[in-house]
Backbone bond lengths (Angstrom), bond angles and torsions (degrees), N, CA, C in turn:
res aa  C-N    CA-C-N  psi(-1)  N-CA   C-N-CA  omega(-1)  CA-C   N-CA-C  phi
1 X - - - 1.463 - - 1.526 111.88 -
2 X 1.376 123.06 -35.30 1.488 129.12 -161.60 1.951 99.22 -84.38
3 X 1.724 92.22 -0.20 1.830 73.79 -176.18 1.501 98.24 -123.22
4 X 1.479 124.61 9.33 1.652 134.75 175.63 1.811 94.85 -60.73
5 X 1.443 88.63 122.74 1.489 98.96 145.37 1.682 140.58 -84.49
6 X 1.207 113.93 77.12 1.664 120.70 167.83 1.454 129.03 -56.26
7 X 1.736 117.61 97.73 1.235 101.83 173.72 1.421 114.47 -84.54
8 X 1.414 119.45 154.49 1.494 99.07 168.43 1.561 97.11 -110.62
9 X 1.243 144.80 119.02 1.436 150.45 -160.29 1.812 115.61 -148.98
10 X 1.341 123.50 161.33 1.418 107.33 145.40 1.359 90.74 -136.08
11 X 1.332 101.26 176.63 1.695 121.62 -165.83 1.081 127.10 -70.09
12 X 1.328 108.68 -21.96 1.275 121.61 174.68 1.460 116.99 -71.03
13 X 0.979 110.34 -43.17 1.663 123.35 -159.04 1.748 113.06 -69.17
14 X 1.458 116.52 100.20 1.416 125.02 172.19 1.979 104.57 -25.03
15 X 1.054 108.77 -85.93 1.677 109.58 175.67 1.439 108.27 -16.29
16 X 1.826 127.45 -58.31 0.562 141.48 -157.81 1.667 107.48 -55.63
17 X 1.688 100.47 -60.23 1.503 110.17 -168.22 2.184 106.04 -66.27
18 X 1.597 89.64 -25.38 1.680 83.34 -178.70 1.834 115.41 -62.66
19 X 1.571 102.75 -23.40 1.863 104.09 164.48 1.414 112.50 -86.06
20 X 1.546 122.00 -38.52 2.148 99.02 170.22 1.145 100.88 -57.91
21 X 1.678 151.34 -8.18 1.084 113.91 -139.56 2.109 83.10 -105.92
22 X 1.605 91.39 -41.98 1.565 104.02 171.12 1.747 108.63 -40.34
23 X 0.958 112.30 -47.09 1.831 121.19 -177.59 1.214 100.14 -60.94
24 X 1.346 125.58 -59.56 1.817 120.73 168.97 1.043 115.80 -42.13
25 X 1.245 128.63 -42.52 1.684 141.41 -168.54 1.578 111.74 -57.92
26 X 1.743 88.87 -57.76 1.783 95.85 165.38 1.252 116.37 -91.73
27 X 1.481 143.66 38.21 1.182 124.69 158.44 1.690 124.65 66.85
28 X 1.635 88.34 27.03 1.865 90.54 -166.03 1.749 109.22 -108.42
29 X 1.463 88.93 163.13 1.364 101.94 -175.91 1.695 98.41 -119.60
30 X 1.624 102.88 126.74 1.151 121.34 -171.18 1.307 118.20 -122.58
31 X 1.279 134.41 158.06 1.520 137.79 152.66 2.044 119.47 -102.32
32 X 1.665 93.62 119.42 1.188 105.35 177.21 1.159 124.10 -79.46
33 X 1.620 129.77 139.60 1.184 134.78 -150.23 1.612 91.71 -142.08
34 X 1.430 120.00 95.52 1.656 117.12 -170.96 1.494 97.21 -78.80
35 X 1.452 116.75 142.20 1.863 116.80 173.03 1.448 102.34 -131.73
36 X 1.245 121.88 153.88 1.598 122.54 -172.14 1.949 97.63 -71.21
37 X 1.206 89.72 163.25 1.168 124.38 162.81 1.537 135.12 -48.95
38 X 1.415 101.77 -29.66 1.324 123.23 -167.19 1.394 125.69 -157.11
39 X 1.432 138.50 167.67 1.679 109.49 169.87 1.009 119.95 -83.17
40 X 1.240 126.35 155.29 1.711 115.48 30.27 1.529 91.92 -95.00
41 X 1.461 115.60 155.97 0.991 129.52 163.50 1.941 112.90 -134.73
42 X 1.314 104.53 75.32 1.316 107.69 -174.92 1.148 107.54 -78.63
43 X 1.316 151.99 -27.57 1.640 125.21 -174.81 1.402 87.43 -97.63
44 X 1.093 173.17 15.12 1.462 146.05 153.95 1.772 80.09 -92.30
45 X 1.543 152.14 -54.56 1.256 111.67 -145.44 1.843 114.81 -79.07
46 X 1.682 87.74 -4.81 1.307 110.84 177.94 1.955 105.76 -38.92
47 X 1.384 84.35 -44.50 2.265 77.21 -168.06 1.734 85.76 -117.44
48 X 1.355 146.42 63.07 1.553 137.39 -163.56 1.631 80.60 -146.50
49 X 1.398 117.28 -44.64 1.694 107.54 -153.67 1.230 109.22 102.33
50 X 1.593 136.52 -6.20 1.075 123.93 -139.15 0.749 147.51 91.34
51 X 1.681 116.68 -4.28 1.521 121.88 157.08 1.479 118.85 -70.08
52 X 1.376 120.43 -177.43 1.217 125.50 -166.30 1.534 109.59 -150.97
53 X 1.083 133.34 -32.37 1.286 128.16 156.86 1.271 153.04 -37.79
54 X 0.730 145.68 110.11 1.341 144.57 140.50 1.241 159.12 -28.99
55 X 1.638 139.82 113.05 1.475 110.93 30.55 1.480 95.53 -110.54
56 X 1.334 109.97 163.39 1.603 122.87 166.61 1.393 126.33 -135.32
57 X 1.221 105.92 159.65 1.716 98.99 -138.84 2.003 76.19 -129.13
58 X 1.723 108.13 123.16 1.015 108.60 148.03 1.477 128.11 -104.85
59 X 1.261 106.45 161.62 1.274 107.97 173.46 1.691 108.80 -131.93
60 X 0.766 107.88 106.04 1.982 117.84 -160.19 1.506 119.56 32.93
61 X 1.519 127.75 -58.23 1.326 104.28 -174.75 2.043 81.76 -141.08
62 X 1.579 113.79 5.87 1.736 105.68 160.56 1.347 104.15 -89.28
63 X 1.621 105.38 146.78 1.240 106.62 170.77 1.481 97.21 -116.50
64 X 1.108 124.16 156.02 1.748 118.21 -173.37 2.218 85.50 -142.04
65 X 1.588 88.86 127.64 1.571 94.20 -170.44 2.104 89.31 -122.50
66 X 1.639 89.97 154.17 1.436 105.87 -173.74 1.225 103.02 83.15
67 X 1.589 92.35 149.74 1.688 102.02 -175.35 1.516 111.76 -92.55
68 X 1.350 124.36 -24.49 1.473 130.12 143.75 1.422 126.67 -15.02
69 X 1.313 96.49 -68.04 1.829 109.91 -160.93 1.933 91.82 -97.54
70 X 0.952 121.22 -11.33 1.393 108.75 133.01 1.207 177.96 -34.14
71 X 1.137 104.51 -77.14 1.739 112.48 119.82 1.081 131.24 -46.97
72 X 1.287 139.69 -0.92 1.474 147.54 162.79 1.691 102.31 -81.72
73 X 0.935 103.50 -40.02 1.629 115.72 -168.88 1.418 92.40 -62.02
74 X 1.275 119.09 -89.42 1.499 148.16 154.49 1.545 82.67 1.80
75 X 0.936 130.01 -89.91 1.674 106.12 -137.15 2.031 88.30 -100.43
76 X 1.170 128.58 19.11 1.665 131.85 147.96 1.748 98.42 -73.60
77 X 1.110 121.96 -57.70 1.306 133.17 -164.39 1.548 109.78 -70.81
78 X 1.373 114.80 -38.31 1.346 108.49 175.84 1.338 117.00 -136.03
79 X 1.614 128.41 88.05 1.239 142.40 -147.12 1.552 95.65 -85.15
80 X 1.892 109.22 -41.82 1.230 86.63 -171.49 1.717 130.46 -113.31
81 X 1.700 90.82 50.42 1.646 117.91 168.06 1.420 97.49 -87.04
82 X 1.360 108.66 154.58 1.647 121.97 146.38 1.407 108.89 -14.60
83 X 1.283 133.89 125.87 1.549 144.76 -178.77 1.736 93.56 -66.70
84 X 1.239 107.07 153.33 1.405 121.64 153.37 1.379 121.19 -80.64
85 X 1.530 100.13 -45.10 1.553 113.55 -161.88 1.887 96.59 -118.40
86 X 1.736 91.40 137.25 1.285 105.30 175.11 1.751 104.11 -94.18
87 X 1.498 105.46 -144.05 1.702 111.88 175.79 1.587 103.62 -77.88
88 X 1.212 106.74 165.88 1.684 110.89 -159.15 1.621 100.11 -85.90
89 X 1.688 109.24 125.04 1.095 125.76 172.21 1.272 120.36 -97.39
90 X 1.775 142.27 84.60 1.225 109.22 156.07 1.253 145.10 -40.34
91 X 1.401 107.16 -48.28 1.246 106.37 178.73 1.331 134.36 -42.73
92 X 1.668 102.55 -31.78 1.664 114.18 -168.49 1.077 103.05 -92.69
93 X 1.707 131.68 -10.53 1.509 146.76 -178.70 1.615 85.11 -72.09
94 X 1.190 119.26 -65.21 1.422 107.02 -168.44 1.448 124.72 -72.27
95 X 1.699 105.39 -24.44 1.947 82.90 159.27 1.475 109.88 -88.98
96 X 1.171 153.64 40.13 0.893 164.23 -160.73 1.549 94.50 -104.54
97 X 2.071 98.02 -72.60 1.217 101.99 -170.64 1.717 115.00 -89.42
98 X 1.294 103.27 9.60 2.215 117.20 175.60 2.190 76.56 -75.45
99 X 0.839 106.50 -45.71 1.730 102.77 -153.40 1.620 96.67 -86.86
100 X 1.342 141.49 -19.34 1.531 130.86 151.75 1.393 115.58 -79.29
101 X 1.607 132.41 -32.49 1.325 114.26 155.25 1.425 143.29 -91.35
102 X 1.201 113.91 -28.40 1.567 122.34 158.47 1.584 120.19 -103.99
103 X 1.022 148.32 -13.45 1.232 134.42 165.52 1.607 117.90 -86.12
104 X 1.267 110.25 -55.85 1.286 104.62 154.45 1.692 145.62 -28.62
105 X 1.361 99.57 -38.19 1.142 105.80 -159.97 1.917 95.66 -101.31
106 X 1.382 113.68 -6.13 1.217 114.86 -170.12 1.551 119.49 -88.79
107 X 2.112 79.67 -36.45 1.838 93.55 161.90 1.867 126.01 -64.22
108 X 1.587 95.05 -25.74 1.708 101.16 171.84 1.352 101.44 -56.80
109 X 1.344 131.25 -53.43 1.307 141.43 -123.48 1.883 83.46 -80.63
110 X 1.628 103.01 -48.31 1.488 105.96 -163.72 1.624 106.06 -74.57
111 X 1.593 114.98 -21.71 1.536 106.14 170.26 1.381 127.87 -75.07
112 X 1.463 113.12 -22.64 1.158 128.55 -178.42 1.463 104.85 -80.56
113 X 1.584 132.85 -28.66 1.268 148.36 -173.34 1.891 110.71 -70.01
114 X 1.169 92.62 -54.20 1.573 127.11 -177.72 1.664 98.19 -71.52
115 X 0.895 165.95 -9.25 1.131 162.68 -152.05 1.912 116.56 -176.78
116 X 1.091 119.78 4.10 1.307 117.97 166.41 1.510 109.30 -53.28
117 X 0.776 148.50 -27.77 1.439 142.14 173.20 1.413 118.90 -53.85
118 X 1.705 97.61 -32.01 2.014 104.15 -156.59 1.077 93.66 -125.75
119 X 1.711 142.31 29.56 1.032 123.60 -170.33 1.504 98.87 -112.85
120 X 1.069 145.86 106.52 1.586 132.73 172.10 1.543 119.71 -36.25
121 X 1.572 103.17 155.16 1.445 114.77 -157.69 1.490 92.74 -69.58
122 X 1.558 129.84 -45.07 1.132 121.21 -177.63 1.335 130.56 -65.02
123 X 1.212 116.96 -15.67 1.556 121.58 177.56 1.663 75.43 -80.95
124 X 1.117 149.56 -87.60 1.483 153.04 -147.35 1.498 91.34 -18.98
125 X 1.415 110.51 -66.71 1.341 123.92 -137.78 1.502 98.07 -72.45
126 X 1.628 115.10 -42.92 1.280 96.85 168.42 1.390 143.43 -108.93
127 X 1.142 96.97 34.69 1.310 110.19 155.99 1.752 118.30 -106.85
128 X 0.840 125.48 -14.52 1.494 154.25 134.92 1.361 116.85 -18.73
129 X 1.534 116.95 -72.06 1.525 148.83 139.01 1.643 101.10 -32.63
130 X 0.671 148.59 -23.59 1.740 141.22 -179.16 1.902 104.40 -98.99
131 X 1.480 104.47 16.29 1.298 89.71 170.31 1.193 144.39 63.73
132 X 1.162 118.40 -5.11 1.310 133.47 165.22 1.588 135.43 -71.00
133 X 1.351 140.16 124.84 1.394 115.74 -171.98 1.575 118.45 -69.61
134 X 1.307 106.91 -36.10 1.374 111.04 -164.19 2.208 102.98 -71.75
135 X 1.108 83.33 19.77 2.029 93.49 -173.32 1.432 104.37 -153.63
136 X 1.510 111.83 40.99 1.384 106.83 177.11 1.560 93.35 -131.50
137 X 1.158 128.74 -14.97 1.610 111.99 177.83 1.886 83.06 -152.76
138 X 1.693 89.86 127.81 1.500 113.51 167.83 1.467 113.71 -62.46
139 X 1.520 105.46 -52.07 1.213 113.94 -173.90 1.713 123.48 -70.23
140 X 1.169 110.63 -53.24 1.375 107.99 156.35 1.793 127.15 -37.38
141 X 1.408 105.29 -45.38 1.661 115.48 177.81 1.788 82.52 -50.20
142 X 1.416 124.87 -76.91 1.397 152.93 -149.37 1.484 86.85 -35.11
143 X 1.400 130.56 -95.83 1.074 137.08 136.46 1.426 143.37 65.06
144 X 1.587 79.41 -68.07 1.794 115.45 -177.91 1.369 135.71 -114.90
145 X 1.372 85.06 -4.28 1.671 127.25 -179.52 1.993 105.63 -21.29
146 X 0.817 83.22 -60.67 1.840 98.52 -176.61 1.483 112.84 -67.03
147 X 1.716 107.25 -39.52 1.326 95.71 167.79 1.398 125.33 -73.02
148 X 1.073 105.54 -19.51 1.467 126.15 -152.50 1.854 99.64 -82.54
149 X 1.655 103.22 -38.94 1.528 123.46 -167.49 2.079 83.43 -78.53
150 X 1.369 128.64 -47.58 1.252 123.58 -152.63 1.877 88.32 -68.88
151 X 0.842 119.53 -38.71 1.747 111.30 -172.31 1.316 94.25 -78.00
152 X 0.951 140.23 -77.16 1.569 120.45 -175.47 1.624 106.93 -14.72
153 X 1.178 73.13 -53.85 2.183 75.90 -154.51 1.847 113.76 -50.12
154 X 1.799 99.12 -29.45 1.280 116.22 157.20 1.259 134.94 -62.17
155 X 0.842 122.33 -23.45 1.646 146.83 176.04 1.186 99.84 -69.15
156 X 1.730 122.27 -89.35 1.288 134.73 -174.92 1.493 119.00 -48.53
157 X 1.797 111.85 -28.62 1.660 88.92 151.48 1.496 121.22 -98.86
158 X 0.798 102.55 37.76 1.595 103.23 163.03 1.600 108.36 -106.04
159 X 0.999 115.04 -36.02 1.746 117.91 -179.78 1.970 95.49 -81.02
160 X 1.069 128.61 -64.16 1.194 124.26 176.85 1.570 128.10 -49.88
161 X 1.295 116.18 -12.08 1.425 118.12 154.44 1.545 116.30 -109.38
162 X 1.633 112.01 -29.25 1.591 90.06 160.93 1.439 116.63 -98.76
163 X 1.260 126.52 -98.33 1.478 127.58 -145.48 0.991 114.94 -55.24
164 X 1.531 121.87 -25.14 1.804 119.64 175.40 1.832 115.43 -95.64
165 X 1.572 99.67 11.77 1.663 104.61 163.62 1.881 103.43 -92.75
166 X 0.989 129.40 3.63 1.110 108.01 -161.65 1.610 116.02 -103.84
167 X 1.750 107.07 -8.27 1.699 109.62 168.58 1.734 84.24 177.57
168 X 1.291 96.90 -161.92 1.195 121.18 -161.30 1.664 111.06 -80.85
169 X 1.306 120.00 -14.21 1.392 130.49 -171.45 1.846 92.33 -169.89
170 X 1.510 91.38 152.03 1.456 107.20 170.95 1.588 128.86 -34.01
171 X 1.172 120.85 -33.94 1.547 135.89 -152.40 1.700 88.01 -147.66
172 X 1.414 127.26 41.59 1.164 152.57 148.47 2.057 105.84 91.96
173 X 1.655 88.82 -100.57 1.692 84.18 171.45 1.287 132.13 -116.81
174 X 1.320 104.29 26.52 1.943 117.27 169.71 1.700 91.70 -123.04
175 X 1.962 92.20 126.58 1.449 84.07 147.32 1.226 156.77 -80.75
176 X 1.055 148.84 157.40 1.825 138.90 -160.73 1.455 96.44 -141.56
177 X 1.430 88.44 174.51 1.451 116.90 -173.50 1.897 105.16 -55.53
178 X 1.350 121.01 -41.36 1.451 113.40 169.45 1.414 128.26 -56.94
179 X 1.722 101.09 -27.12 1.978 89.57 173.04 1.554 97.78 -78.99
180 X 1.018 146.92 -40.46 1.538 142.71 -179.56 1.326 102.53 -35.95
181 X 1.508 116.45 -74.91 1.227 127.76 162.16 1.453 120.42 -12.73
182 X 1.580 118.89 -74.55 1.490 107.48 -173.11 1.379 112.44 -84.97
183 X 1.314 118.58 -10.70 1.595 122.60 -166.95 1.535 111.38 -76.92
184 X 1.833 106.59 -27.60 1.436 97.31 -179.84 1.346 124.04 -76.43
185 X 1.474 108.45 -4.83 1.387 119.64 -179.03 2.043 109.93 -68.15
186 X 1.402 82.21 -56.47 1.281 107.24 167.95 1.437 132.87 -56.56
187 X 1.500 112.00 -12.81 1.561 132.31 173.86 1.484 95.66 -82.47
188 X 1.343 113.75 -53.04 1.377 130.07 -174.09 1.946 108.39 -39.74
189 X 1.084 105.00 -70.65 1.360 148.11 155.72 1.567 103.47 -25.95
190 X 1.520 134.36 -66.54 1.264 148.88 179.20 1.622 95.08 -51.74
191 X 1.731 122.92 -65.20 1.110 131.37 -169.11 1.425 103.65 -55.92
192 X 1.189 130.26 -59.31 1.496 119.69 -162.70 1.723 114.99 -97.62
193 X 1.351 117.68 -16.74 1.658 111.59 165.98 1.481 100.77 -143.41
194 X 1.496 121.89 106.72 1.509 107.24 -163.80 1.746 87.04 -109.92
195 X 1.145 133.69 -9.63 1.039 122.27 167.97 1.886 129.26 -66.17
196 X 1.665 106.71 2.90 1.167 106.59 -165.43 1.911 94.49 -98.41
197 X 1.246 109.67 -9.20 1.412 127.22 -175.66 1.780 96.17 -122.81
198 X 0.897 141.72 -76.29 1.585 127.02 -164.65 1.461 129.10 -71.85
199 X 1.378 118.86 17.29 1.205 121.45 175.52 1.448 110.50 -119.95
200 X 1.906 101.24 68.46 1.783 91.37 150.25 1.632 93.28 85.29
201 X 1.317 135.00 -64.84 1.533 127.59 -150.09 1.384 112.31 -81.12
202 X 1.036 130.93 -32.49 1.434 144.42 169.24 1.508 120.76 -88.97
203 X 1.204 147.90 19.07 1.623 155.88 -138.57 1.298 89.77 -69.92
204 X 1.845 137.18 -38.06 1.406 120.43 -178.75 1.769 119.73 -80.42
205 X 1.314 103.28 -21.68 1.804 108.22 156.79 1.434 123.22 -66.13
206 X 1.151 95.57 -43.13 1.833 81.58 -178.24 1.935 114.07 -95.51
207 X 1.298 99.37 14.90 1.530 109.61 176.22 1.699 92.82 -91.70
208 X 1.169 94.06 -69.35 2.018 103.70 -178.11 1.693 92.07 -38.23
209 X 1.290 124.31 -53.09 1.661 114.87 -146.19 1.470 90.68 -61.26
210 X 1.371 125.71 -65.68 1.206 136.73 174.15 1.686 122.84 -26.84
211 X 1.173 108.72 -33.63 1.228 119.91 -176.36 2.019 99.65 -76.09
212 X 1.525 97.15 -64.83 1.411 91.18 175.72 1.467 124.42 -62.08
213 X 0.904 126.75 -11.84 1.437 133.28 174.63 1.560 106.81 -75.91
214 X 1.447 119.12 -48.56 0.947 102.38 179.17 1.916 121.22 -70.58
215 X 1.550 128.10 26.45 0.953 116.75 175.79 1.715 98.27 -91.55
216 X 1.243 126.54 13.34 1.532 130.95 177.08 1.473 116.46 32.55
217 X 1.436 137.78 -174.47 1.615 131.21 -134.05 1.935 95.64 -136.93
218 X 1.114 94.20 32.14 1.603 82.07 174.79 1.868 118.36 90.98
219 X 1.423 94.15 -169.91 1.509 101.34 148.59 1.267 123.16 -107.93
220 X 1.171 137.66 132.80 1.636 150.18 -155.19 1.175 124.61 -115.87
221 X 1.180 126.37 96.21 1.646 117.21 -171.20 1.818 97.37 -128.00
222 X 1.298 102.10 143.00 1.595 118.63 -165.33 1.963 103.28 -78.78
223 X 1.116 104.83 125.20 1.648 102.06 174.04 1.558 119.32 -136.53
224 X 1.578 113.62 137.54 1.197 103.14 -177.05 1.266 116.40 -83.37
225 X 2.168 102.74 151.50 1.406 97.29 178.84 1.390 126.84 -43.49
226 X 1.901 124.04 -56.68 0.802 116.73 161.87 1.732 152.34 -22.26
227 X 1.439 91.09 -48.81 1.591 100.77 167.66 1.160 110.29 -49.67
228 X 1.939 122.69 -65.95 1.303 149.12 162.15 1.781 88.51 -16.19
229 X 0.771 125.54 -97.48 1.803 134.60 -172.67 1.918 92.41 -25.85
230 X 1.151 126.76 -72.61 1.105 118.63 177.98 1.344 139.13 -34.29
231 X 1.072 110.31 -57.65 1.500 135.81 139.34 1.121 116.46 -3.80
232 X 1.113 120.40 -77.97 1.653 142.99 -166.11 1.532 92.09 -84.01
233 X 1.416 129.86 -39.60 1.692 104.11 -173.19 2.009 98.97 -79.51
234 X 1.238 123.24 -12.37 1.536 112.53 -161.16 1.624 86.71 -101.03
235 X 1.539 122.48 28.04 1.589 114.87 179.35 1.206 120.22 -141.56
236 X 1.129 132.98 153.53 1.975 131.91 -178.73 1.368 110.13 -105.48
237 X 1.065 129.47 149.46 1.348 130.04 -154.24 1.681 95.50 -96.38
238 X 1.561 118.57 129.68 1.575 113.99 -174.64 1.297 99.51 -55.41
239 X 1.762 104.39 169.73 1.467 110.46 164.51 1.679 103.10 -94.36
240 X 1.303 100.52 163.61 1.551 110.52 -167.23 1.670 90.55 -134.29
241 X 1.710 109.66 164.64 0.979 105.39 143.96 2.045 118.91 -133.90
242 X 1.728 107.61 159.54 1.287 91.77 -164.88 1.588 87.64 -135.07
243 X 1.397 80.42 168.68 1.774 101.14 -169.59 2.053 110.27 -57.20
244 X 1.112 100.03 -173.85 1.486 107.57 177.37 1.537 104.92 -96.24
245 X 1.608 96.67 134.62 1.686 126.96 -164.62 1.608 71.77 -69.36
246 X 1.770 105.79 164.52 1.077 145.87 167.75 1.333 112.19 -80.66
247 X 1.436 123.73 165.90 1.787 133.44 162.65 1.403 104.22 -44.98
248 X 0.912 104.86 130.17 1.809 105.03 155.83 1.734 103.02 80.92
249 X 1.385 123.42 -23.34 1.669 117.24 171.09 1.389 108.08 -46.15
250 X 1.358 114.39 137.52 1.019 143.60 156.32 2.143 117.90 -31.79
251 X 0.934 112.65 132.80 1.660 96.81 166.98 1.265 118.63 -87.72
252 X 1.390 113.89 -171.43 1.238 140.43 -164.72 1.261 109.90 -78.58
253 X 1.190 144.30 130.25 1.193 130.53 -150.28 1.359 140.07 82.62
254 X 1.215 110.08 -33.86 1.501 127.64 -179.35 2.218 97.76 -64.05
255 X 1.765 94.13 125.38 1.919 72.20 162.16 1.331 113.67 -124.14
256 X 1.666 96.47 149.19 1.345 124.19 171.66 1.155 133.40 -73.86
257 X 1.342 128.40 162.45 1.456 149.79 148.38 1.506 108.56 -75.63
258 X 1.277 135.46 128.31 1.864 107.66 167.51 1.533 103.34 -127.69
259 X 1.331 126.74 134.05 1.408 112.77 170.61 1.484 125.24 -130.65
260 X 1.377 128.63 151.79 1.330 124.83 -158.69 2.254 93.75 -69.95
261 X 1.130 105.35 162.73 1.642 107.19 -174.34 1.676 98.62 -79.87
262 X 1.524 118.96 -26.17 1.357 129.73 -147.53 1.163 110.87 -164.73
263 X 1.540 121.29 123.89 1.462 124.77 159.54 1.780 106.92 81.93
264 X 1.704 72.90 43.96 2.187 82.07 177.60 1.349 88.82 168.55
265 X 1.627 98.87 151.16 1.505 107.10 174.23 1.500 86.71 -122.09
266 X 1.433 135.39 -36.48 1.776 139.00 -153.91 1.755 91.08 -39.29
267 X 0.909 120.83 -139.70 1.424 147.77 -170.05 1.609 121.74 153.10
268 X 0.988 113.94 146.19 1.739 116.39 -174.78 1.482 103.05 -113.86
269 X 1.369 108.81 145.53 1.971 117.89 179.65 1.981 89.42 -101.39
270 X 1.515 67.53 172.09 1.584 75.75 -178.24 1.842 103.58 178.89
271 X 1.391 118.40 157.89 1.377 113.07 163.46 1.360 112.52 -126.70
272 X 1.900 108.82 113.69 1.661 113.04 -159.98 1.700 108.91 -35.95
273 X 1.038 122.79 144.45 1.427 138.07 175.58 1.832 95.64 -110.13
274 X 1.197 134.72 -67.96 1.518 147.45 175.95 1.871 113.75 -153.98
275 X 1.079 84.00 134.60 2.195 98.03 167.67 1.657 102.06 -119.72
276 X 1.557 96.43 167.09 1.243 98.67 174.62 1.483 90.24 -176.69
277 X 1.230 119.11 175.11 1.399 136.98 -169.02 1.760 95.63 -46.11
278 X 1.121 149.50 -71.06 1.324 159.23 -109.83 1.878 109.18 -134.55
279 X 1.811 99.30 -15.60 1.820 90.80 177.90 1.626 95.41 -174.35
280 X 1.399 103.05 -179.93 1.219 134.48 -163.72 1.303 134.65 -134.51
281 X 1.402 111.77 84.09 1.960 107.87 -169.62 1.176 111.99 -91.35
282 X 1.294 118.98 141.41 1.518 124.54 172.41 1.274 134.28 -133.18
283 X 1.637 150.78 105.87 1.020 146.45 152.47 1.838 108.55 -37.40
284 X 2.143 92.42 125.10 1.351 93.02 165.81 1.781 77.04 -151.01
285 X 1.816 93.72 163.57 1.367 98.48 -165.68 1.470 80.47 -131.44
286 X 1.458 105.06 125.90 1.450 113.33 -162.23 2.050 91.83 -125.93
287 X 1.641 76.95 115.55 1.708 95.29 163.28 1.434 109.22 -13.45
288 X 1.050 135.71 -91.17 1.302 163.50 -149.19 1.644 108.22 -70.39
289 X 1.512 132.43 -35.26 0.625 138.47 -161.33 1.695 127.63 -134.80
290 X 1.199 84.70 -28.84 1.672 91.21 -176.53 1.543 118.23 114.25
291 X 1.431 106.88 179.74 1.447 112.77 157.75 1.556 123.05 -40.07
292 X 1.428 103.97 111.60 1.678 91.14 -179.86 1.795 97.77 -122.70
293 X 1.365 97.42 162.68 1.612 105.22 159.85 1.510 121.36 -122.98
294 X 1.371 88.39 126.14 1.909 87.03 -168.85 1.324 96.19 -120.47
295 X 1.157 87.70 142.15 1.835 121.06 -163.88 1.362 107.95 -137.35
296 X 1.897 108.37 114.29 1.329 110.25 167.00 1.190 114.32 -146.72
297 X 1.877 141.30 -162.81 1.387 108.81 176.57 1.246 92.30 -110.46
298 X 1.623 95.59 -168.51 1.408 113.65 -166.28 1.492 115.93 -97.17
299 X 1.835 115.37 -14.34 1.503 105.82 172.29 1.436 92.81 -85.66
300 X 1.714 102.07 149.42 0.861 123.19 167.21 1.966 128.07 74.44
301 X 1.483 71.27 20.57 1.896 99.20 156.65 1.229 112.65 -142.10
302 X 1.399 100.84 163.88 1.385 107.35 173.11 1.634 102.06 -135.03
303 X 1.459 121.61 148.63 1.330 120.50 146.76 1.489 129.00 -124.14
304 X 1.451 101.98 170.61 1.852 105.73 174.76 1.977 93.40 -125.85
305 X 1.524 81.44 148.95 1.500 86.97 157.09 1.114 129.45 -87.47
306 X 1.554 104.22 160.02 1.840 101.26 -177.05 1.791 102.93 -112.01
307 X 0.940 85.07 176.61 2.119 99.77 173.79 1.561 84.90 -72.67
């Protein structure tokens, strides 16, 4: 039980497919844990702290949140699968994160645009609630539609004459953790306007997409949340070890507030376990579940301390 991989995911969710796709990558056999779409989501925040996002990957009583520090896990945990990570790319670090803050968020803008009519008020509202502009007015997305479709279209030739002219995959002819990265954007993208990619104008995007797709999602077996909750209370969270805290970090013991920078208002409690340049462990003792250890990184959070 302490070495089952639990995603908690739904199918829909781009983030989501960029971790089955990581599980294909390594050859793993997992248990699926379906979570709604929207809130409430009480048995996933049950072992989260209070997060709400998606996807998160337990491992008996660790919970490891973000799809980042995920794949870190993933290939810590299984060294001798297919690598994730090749030699160190800045460059691809930074479209990595051009494609979690502006591409991403441009394809929301056009799904939310494209479908304001049929989308229920409650998905509106909470996704609305997550703070984001491009998910705060349907109608406005609706609106802009054309502008919104003309930057895409800019985007995708910019990746189709550079970074996906240059071989067969990002980091040449093995794929890595960076095509996952930009491709789920682009899955996203496939699902809601596939004509802006499958008609003829792009032939090296939808060759690459195809390529990464075909690294498929693992082995898949269906699990209930509940069980998932069980799980984690009949387990102790491994020991880990983590790098050396920074100037001025907080100690061990001290508890936090932690909150995502973007695309969430929730926040997760916790009582520091270890920090260090790159992540964030935390003891929280969750009603429902028990002692948990939650593990995520450190770009792209922030915390405060509490009394």
């Amino acid at each position: 039980m302490k070495d089952m991989l639990i995603v908690h995911h739904y199918d829909a969710s781009p983030y989501c497919e960029k971790i089955r796709l990581m599980l294909g990558h390594k050859q793993l056999e997992w248990q699926s844990v379906l979570q709604p779409m929207m809130l409430p989501k009480d048995e996933l925040q049950a072992l989260t702290g209070g997060y709400r996002r998606l996807p998160v990957l337990q491992c008996g009583a660790d919970i490891h949140i973000d799809s980042a520090w995920i794949a870190r896990v993933l290939e810590q945990r299984y060294p001798d699968r297919p690598s994730l990570f090749g030699a160190p790319r800045p460059d691809l670090d930074l479209l990595v994160s051009w494609a979690d803050s502006v591409l991403f968020w441009a394809v929301v803008k056009l799904s939310i645009g494209q479908h304001a009519d049929q989308l229920p008020a409650a998905f509106l509202a909470d996704r609305a609630a997550m703070a984001k502009e491009e998910m705060r007015d349907a109608r406005q997305a609706q609106q802009e539609l054309l502008s919104t479709r003309a930057t895409l279209a800019r985007y995708l030739d910019w990746l189709e004459h550079g970074v996906l002219a240059q071989g067969r995959f990002l980091h040449g002819d093995a794929v890595r953790y960076h095509d996952y990265a930009l491709y789920h954007c682009l899955w996203f993208l496939d699902k809601t306007a596939p004509e802006l990619i499958r008609t003829g104008t792009h032939p090296r995007m939808a060759d690459w997409m195809e390529r990464v797709a075909a690294t498929g999602h693992g082995t898949r077996h269906e699990l209930g949340a509940h069980d998932a909750i069980s799980i984690a209370r009949d387990a102790e969270p491994r020991p880990f070890t983590a790098g050396a805290a920074m100037g001025g970090d907080p100690v061990p013991g001290t508890h936090l507030s932690v909150r995502a920078d973007s695309n969430g208002v929730e926040t997760l409690q916790g009582t520091l376990l270890a920090i260090d340049a790159d992540s964030l462990h935390l003891e929280w003792i969750s009603p429902a579940a028990g002692k948990l250890a939650l593990h995520l990184p450190r770009l792209g959070y922030s915390f405060t301390l509490q009394a």
